[in-house]
N, C-alpha and C positions, 0 to 999 in steps of 0.2 A: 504494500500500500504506500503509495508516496505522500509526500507535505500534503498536497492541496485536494485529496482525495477525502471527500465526507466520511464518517464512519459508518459500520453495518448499523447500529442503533439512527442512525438518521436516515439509510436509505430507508429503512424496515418503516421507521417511524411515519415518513411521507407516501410509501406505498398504501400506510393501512387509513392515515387523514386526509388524503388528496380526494377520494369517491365518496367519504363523509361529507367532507365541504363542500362539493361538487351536488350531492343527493340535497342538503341542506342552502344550497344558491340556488338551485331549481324550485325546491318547493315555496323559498318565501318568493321566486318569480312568479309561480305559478297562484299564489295568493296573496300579491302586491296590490288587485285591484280590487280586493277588499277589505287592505291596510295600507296607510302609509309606506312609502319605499321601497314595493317591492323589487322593482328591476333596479335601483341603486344598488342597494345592499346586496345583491345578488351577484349584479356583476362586482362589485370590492371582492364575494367570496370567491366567485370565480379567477377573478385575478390575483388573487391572494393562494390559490391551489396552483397555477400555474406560475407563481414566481417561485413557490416553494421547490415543483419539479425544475425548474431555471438553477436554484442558489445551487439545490441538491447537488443534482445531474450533470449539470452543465449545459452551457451551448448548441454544444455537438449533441446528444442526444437531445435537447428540446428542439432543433432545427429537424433530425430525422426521426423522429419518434414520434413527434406531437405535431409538425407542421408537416413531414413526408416528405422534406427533400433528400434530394440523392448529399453522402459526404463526399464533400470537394477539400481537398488536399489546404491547409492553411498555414502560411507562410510564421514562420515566428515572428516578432517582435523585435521591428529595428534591422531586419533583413528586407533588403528589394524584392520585391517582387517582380522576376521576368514574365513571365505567364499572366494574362487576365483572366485565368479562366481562376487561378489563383485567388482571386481578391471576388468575397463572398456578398452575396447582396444581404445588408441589411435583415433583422426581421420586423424593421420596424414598417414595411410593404404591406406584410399582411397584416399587423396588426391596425395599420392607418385604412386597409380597406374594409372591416372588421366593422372602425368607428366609421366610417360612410355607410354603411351599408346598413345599420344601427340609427344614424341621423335620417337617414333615406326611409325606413319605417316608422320613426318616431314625427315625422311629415306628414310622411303618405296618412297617416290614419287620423290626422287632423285634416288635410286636404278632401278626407273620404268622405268625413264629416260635412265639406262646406259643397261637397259634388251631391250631396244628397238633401243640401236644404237647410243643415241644420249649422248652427254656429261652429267653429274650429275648435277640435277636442270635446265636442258635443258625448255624453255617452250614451250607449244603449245596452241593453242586455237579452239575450237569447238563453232559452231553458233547450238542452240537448237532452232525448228523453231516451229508454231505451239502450243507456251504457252499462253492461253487467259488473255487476257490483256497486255500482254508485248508483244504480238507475236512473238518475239524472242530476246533470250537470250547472252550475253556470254559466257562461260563458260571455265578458265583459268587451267590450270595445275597448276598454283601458288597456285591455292586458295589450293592444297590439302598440301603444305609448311604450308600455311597462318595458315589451320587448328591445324597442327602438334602444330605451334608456339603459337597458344590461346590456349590448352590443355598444353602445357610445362607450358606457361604463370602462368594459372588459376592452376596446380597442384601446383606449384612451392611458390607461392604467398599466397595461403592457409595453405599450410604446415607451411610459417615461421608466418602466423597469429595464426596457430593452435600452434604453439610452444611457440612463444611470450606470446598467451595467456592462456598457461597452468602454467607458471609462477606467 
């Protein structure tokens, strides 16, 4: 095991917390729009589960593991780089398209709002009947804000962990 290598007690430890905080960011997303914050607080967990697999892990495995890129060979520190293929994009691409894509619904569903009549972020709610086990559902207009705001959330929050920790 070298210096900068975490220990078995912290990989162990973030394997068995990362799907807790993950199961626990989903469920207050999923009932934010009958409480206060729920896509805030959801995405801080989510981003909070994936800086923890970052500090753990490393780079290298949150680039191919969590994001699916192919490992590209990387140059040390304070060595030229001859090769471009060498010199690695960013992960702050997708996490910045993440936060677009997150403002983009957190839009659209006020826009939806004002395409149908009603004021910007207008709400409505539909009863889904006939779900086994719950046999019926709520289903809020907020929650497609709720969602916009945990994608801003989680793009937003990655990017300054990815920037922070390119430093």
């Amino acid at each position: 095991m070298t210096e900068n290598e975490p220990t078995v007690i912290a990989r162990t430890v973030v394997r068995i917390v990362v799907p807790i905080i993950l199961v626990t960011a989903i469920t207050l997303l999923l009932q934010g729009h009958n409480a206060p914050g729920g896509g805030f607080i959801g995405g801080v967990l989510t981003a909070v589960a994936f800086a923890l697999i970052y500090i753990i892990y490393g780079l290298d495995y949150f680039e191919t593991e969590i994001l699916g890129r192919t490992a590209l060979p990387r140059a040390l520190p304070g060595e030229p780089v001859e090769d471009e293929t060498q010199q690695r994009p960013g992960v702050t691409k997708e996490f910045s398209e993440v936060l677009a894509i997150g403002l983009a619904i957190a839009a659209g569903g006020g826009i939806a709002a004002i395409a149908l009549g009603y004021p910007f972020l207008s709400q409505a709610v539909a009863f889904v009947e006939g779900i086994p086990l719950f046999h019926e559902i709520e289903v809020a207009s907020a929650l497609v804000f709720d969602l916009g705001v945990y994608f801003v959330v989680v793009g937003g929050l990655l990017t300054i962990v990815a920037v922070v920790g390119a430093e």
